[in-house]
N, CA, C and O atoms as a Tripos MOL2 file, in Angstrom:
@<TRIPOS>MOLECULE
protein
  272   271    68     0     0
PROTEIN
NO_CHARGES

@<TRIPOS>ATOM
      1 N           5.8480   -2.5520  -14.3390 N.3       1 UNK1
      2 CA          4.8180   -3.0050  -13.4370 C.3       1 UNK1
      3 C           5.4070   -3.1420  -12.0390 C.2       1 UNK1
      4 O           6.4780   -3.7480  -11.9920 O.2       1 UNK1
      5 N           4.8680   -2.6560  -10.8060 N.am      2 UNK2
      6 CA          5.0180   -2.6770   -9.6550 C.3       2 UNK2
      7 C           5.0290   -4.1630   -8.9210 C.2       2 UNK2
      8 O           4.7990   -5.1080   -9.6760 O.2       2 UNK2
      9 N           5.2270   -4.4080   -7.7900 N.am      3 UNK3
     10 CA          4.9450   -5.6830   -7.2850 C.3       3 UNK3
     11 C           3.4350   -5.7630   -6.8570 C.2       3 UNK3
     12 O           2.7740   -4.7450   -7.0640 O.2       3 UNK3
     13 N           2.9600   -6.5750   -6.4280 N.am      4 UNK4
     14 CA          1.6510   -7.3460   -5.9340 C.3       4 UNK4
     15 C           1.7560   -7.3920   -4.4850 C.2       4 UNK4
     16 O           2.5800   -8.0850   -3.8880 O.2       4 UNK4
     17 N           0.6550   -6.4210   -3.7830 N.am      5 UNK5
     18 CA          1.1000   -6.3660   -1.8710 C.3       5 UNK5
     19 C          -0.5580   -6.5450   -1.7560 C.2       5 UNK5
     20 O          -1.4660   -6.2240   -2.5220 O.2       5 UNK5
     21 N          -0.5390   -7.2990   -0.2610 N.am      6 UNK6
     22 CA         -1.5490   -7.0720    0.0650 C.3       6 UNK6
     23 C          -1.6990   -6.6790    1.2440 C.2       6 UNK6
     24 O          -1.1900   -7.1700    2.2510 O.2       6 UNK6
     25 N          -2.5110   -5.6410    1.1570 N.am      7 UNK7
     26 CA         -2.4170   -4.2830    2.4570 C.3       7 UNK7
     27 C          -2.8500   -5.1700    3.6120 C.2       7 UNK7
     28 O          -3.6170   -6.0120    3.1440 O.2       7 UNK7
     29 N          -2.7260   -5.3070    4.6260 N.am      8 UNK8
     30 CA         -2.7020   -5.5730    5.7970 C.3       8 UNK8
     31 C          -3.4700   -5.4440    7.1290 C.2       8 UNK8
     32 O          -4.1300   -6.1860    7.8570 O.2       8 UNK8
     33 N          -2.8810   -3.5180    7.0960 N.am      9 UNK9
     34 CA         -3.7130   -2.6270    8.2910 C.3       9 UNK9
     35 C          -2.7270   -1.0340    7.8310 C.2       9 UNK9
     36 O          -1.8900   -0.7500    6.9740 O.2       9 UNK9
     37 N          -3.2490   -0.4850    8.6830 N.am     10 UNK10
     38 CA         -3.0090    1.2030    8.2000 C.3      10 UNK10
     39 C          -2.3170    1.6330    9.3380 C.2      10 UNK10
     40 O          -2.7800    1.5090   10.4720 O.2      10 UNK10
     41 N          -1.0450    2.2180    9.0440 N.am     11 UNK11
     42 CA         -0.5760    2.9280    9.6560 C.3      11 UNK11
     43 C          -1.0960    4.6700   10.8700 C.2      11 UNK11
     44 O          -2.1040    5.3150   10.5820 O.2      11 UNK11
     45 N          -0.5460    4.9140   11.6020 N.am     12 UNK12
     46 CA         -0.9160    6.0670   12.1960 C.3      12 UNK12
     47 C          -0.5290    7.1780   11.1080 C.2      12 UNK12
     48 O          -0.7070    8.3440   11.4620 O.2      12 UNK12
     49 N          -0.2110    7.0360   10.3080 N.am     13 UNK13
     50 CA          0.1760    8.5980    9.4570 C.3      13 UNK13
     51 C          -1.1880    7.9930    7.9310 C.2      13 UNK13
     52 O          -1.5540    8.8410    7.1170 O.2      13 UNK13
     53 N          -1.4700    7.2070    7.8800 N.am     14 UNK14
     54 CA         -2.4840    6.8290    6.8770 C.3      14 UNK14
     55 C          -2.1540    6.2440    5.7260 C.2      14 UNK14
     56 O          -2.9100    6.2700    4.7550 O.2      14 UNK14
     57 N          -0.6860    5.5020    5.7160 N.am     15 UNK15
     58 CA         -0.1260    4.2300    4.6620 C.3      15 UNK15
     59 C          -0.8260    2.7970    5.0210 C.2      15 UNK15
     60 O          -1.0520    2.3480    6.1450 O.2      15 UNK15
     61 N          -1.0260    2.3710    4.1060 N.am     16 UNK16
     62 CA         -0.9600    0.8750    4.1600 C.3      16 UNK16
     63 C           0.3670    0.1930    4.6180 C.2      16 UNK16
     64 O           1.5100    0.6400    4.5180 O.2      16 UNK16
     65 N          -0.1490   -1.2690    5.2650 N.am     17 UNK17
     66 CA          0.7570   -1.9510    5.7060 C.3      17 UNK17
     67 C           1.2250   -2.6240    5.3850 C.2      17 UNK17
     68 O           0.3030   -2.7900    4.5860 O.2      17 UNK17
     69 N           2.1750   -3.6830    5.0270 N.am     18 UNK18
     70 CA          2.3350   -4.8430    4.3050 C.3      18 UNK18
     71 C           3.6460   -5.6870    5.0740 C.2      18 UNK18
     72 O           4.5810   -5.2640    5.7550 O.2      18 UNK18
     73 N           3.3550   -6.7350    4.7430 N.am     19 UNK19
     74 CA          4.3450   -7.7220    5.1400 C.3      19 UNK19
     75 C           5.4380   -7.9620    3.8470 C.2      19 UNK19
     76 O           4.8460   -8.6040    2.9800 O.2      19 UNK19
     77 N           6.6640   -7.6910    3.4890 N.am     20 UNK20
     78 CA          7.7450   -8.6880    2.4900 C.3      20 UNK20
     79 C           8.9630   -9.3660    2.9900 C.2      20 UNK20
     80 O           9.9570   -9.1670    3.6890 O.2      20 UNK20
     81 N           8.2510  -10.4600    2.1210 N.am     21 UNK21
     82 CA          9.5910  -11.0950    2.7650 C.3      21 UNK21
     83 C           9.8720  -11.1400    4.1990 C.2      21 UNK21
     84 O          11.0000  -11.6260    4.2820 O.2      21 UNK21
     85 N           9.3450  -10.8380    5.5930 N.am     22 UNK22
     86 CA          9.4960  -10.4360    7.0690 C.3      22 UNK22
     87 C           9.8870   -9.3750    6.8960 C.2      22 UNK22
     88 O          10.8840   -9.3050    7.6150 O.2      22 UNK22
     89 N           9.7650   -8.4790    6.4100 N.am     23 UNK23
     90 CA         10.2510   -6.7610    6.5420 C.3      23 UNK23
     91 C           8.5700   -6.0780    6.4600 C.2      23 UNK23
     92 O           7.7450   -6.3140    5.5780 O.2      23 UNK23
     93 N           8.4310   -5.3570    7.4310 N.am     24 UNK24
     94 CA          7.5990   -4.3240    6.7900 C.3      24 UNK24
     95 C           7.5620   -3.2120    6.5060 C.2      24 UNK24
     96 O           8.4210   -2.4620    6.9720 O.2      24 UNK24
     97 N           6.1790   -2.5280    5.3190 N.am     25 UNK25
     98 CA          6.8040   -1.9480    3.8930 C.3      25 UNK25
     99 C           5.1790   -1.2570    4.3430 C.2      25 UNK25
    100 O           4.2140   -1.8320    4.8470 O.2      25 UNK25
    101 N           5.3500    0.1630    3.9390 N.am     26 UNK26
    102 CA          4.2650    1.1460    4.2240 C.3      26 UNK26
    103 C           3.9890    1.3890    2.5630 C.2      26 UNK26
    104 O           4.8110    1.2870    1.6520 O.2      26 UNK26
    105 N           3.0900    1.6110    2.5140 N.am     27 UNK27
    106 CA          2.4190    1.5430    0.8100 C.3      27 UNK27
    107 C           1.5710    3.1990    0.8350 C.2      27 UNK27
    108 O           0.5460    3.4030    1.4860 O.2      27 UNK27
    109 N           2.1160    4.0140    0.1720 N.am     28 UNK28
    110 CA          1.0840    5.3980    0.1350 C.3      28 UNK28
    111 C          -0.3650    4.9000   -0.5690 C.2      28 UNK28
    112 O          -0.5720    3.8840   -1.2330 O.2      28 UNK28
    113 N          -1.1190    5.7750   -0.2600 N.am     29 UNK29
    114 CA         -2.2550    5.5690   -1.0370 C.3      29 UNK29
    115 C          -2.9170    3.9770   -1.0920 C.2      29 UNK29
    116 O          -3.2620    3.3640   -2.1020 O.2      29 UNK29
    117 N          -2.9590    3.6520   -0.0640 N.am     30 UNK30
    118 CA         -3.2680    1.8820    0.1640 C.3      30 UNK30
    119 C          -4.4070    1.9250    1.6330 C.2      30 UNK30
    120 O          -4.2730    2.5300    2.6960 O.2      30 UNK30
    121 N          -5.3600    1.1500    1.2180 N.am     31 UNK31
    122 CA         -6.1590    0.6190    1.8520 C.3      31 UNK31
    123 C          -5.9330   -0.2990    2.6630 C.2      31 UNK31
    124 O          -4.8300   -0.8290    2.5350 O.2      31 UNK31
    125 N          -6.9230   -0.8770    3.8700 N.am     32 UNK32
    126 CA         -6.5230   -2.2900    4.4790 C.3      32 UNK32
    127 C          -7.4680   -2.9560    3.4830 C.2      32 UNK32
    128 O          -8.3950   -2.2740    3.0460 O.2      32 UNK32
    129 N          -7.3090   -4.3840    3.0300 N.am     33 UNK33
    130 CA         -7.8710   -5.3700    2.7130 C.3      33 UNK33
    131 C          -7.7280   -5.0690    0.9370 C.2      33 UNK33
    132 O          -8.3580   -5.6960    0.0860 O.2      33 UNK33
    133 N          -6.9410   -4.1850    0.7190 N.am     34 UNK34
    134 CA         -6.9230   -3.9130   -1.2040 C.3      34 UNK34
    135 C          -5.5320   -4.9570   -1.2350 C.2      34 UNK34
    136 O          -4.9400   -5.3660   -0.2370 O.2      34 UNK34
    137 N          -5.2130   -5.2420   -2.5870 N.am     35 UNK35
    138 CA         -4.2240   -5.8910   -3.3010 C.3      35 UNK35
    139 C          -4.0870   -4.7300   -4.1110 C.2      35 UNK35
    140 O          -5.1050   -4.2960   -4.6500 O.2      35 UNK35
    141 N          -2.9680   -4.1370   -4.2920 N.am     36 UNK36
    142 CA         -2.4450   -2.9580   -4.8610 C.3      36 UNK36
    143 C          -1.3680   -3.5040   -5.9710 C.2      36 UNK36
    144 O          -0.9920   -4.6760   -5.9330 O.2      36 UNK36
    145 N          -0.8530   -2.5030   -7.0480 N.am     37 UNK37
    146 CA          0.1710   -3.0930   -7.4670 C.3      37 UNK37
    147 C           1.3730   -1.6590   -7.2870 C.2      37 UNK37
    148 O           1.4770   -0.6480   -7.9810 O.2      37 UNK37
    149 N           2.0710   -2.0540   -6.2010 N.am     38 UNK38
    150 CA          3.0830   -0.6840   -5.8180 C.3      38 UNK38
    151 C           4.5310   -1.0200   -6.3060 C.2      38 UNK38
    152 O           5.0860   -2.1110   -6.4390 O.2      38 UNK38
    153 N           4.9610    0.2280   -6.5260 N.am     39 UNK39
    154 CA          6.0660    0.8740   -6.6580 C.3      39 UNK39
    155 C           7.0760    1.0940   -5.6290 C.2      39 UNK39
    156 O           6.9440    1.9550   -4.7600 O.2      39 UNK39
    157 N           8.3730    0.0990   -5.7500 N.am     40 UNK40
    158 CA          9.0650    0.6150   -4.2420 C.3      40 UNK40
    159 C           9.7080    2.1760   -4.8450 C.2      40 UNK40
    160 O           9.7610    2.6650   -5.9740 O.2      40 UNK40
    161 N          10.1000    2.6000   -3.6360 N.am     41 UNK41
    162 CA         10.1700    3.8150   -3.5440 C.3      41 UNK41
    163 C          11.3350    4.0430   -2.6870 C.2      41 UNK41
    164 O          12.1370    4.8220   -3.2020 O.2      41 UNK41
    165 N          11.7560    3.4860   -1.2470 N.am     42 UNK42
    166 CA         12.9120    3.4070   -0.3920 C.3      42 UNK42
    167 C          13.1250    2.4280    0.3310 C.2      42 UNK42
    168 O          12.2070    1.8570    0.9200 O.2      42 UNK42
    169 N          14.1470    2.1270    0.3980 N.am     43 UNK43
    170 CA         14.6950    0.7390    1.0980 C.3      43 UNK43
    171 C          15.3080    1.2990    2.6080 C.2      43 UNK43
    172 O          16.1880    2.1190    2.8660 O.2      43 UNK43
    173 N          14.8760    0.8920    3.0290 N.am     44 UNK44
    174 CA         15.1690    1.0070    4.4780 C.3      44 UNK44
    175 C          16.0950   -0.4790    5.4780 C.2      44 UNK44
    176 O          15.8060   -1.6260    5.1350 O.2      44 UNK44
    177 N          16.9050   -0.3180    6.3790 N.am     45 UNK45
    178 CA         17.3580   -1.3580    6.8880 C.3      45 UNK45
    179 C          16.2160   -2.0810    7.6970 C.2      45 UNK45
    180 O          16.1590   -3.3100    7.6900 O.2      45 UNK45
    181 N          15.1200   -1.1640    8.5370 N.am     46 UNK46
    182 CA         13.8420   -1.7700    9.1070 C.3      46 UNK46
    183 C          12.6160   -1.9160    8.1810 C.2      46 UNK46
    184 O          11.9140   -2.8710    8.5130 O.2      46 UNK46
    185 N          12.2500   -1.3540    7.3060 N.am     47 UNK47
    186 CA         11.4570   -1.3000    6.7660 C.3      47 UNK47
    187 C          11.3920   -0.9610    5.6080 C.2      47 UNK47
    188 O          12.5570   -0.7930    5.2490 O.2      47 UNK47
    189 N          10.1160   -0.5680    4.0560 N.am     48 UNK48
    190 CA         10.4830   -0.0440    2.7760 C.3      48 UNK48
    191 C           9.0940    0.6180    2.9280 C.2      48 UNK48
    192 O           8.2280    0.4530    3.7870 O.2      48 UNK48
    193 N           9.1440    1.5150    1.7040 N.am     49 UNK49
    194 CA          8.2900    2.3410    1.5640 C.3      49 UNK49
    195 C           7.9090    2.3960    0.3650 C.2      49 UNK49
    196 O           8.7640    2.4780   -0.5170 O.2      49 UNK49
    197 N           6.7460    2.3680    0.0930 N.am     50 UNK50
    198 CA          5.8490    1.8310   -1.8930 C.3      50 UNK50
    199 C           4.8840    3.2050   -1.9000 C.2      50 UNK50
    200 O           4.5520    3.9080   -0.9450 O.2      50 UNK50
    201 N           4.5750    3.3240   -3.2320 N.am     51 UNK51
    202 CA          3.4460    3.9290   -3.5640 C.3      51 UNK51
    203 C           2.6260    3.1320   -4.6580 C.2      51 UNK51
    204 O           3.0100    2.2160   -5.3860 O.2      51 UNK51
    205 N           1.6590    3.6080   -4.5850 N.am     52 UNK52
    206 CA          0.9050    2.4120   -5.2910 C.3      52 UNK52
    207 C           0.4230    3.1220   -6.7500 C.2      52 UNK52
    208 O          -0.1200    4.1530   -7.1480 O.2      52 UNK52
    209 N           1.0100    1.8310   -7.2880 N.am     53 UNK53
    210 CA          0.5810    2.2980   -8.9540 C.3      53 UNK53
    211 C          -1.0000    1.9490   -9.7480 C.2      53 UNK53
    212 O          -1.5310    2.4780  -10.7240 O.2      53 UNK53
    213 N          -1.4610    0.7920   -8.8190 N.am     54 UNK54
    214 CA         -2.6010    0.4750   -9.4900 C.3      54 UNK54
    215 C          -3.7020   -0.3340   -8.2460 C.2      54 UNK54
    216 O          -3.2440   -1.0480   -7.3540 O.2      54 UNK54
    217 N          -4.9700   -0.0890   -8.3910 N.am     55 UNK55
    218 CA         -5.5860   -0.8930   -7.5630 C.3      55 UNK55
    219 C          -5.9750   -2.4330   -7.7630 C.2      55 UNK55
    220 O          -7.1800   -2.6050   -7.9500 O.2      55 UNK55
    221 N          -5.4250   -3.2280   -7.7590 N.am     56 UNK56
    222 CA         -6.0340   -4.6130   -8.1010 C.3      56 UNK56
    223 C          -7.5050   -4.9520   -8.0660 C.2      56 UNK56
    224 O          -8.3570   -4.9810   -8.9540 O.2      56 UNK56
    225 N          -7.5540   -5.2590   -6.4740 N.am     57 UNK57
    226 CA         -9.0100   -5.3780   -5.1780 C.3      57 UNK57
    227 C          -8.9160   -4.0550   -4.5820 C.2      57 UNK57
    228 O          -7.9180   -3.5570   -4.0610 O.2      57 UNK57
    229 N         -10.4650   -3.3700   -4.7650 N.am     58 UNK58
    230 CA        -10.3480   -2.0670   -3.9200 C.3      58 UNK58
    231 C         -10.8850   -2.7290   -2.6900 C.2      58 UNK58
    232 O         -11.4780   -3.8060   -2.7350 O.2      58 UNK58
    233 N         -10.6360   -1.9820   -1.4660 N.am     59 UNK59
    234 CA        -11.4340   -1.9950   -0.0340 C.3      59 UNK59
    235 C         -12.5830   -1.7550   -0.5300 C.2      59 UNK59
    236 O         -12.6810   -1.2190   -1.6330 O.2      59 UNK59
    237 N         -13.5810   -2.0870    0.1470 N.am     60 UNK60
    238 CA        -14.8870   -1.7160    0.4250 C.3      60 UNK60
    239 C         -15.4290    0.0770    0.9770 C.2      60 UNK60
    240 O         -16.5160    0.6480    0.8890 O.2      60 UNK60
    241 N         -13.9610    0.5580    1.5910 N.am     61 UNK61
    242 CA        -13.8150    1.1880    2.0480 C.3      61 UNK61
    243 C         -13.5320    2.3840    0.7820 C.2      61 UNK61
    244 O         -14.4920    3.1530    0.8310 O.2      61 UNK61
    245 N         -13.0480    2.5990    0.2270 N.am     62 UNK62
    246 CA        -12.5870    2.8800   -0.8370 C.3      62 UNK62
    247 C         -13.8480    3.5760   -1.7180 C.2      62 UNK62
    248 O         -14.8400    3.0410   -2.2150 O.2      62 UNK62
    249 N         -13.4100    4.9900   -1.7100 N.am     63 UNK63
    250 CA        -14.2650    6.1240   -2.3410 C.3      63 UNK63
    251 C         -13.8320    6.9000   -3.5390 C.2      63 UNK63
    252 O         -12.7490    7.4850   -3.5430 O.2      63 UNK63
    253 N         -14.8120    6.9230   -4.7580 N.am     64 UNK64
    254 CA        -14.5860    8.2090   -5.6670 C.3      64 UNK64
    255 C         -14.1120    9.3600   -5.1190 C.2      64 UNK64
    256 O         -15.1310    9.7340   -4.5400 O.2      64 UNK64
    257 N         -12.9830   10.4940   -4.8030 N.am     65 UNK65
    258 CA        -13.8520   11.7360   -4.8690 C.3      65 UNK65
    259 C         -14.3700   12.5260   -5.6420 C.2      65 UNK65
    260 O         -14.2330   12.4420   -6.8630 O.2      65 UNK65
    261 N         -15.2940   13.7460   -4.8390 N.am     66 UNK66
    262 CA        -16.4430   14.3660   -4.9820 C.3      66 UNK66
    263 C         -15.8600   15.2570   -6.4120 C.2      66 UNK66
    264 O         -16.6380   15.6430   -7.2840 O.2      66 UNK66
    265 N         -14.7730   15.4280   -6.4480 N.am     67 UNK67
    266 CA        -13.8380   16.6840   -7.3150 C.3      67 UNK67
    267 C         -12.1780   15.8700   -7.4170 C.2      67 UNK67
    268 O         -11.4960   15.3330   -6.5440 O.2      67 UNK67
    269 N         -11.9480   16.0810   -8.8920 N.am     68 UNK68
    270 CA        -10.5350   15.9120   -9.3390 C.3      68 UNK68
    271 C          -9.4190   16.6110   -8.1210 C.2      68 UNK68
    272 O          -8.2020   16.5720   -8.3050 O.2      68 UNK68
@<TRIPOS>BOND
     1     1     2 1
     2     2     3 1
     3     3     4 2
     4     3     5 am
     5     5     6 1
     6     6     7 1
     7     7     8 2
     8     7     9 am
     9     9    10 1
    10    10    11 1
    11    11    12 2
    12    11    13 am
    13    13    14 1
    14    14    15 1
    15    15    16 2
    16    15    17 am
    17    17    18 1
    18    18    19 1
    19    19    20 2
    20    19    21 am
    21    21    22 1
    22    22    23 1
    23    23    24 2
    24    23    25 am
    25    25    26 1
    26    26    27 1
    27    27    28 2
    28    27    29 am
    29    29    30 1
    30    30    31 1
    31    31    32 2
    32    31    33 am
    33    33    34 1
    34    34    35 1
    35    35    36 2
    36    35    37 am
    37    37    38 1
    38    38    39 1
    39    39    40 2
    40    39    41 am
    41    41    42 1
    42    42    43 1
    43    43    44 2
    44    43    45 am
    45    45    46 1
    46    46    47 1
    47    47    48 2
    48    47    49 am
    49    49    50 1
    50    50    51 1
    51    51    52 2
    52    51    53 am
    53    53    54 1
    54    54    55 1
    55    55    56 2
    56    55    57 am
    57    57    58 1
    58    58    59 1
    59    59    60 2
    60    59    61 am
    61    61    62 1
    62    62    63 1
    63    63    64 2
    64    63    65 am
    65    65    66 1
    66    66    67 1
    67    67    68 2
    68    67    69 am
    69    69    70 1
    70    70    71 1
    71    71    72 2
    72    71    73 am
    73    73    74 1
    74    74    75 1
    75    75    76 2
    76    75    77 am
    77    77    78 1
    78    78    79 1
    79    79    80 2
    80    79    81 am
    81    81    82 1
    82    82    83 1
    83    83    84 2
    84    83    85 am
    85    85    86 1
    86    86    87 1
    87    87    88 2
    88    87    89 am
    89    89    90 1
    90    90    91 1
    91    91    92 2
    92    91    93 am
    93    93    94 1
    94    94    95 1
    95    95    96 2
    96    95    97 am
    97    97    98 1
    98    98    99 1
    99    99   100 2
   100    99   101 am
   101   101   102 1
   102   102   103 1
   103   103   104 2
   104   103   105 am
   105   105   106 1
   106   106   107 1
   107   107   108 2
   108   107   109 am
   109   109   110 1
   110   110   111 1
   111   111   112 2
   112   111   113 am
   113   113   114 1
   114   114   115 1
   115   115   116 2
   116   115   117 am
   117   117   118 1
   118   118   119 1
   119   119   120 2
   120   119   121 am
   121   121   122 1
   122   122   123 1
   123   123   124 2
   124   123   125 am
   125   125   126 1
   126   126   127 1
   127   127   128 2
   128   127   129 am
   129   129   130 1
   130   130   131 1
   131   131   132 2
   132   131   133 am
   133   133   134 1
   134   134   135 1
   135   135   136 2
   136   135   137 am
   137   137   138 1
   138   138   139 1
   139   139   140 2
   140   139   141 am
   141   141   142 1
   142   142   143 1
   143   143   144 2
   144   143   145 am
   145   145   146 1
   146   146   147 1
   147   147   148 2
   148   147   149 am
   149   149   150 1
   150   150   151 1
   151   151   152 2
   152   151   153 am
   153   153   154 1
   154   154   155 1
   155   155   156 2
   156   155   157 am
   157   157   158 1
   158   158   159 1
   159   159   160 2
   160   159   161 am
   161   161   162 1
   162   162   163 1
   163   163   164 2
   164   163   165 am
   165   165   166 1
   166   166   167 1
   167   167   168 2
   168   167   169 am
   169   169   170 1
   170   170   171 1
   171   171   172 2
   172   171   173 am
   173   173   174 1
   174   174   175 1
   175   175   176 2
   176   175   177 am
   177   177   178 1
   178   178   179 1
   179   179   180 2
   180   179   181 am
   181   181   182 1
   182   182   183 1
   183   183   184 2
   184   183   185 am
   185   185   186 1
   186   186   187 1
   187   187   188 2
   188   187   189 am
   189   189   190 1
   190   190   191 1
   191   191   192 2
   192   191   193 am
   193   193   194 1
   194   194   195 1
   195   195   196 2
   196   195   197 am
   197   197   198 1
   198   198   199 1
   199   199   200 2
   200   199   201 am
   201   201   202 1
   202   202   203 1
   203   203   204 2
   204   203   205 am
   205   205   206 1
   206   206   207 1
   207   207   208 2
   208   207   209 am
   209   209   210 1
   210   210   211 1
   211   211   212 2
   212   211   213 am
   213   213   214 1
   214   214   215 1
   215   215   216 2
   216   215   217 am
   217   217   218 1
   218   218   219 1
   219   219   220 2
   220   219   221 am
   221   221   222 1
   222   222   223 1
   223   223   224 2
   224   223   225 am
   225   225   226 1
   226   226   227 1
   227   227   228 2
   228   227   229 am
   229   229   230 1
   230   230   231 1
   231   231   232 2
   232   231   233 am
   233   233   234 1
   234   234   235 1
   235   235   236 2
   236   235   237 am
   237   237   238 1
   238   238   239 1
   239   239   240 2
   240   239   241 am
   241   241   242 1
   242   242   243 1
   243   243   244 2
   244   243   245 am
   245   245   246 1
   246   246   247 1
   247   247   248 2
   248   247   249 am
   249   249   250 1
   250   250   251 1
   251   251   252 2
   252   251   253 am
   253   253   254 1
   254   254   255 1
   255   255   256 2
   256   255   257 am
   257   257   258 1
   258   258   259 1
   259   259   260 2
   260   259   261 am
   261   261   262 1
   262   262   263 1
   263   263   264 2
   264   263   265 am
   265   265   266 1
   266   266   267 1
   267   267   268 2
   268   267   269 am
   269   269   270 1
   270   270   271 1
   271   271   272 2
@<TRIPOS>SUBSTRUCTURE
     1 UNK1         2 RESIDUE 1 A UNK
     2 UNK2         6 RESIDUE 1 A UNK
     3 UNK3        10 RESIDUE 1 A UNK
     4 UNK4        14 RESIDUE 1 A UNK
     5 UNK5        18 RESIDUE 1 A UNK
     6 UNK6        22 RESIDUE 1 A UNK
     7 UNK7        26 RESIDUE 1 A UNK
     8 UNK8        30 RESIDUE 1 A UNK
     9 UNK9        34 RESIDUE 1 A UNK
    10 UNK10       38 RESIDUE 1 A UNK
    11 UNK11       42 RESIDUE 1 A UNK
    12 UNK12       46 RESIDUE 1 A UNK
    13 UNK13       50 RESIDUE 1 A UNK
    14 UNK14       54 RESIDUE 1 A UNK
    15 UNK15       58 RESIDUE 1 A UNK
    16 UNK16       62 RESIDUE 1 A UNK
    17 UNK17       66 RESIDUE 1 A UNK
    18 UNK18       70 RESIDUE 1 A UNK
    19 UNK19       74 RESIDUE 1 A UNK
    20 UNK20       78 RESIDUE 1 A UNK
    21 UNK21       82 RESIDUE 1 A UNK
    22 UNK22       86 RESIDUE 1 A UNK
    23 UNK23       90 RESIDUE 1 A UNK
    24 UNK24       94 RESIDUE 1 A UNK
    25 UNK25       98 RESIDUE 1 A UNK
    26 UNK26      102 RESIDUE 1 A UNK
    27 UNK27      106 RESIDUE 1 A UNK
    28 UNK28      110 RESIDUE 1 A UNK
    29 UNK29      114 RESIDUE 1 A UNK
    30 UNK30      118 RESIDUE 1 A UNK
    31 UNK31      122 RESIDUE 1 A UNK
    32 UNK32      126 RESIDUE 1 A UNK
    33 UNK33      130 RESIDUE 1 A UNK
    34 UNK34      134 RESIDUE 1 A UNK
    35 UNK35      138 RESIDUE 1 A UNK
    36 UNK36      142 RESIDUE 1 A UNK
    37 UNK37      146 RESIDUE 1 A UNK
    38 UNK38      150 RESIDUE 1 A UNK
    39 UNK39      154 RESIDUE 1 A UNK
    40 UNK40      158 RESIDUE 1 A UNK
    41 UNK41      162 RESIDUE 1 A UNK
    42 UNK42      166 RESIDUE 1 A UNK
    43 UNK43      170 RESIDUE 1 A UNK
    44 UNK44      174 RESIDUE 1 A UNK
    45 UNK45      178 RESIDUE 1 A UNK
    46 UNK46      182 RESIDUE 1 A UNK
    47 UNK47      186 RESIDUE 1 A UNK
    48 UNK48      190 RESIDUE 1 A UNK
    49 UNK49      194 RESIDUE 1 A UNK
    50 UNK50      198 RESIDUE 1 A UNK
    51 UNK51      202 RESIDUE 1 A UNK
    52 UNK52      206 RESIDUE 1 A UNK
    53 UNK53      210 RESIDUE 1 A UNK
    54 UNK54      214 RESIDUE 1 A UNK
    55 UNK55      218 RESIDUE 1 A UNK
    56 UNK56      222 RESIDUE 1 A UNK
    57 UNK57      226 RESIDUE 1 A UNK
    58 UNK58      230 RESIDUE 1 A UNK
    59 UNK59      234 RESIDUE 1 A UNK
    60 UNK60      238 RESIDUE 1 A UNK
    61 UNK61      242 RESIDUE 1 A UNK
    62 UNK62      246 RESIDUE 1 A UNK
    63 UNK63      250 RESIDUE 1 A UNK
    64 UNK64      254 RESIDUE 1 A UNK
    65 UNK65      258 RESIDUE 1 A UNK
    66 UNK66      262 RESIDUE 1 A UNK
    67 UNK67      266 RESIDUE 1 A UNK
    68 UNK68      270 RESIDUE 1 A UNK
């Protein structure tokens, strides 16, 4: 099981944001306002980088798509 983040705001390349611990941590596949359960992925000296394994709270924002 991944950790528990809660997205923040969205990056210019289209990650989620997150605060740990005072480091911040870009989340693939993350919404603003979802609770995700992500996967770290790289540790960085400024920052880390997650992908997200599960949606907790989706955004509002947050769409089916149309096709697999």
């Amino acid at each position: 099981m991944g950790r528990v983040l809660a997205i923040e705001g969205m990056s210019h390349d289209g990650r989620g944001i997150v605060r740990v611990d005072g480091k911040v941590g870009f989340v693939e596949g993350a919404l603003p306002d979802e609770e995700v359960e992500a996967q770290l992925l790289r540790r960085h000296r400024r920052l880390d980088e997650y992908r997200v394994e599960r949606v907790r709270v989706p955004s509002p924002d947050r769409v089916v798509p149309p096709c697999p």
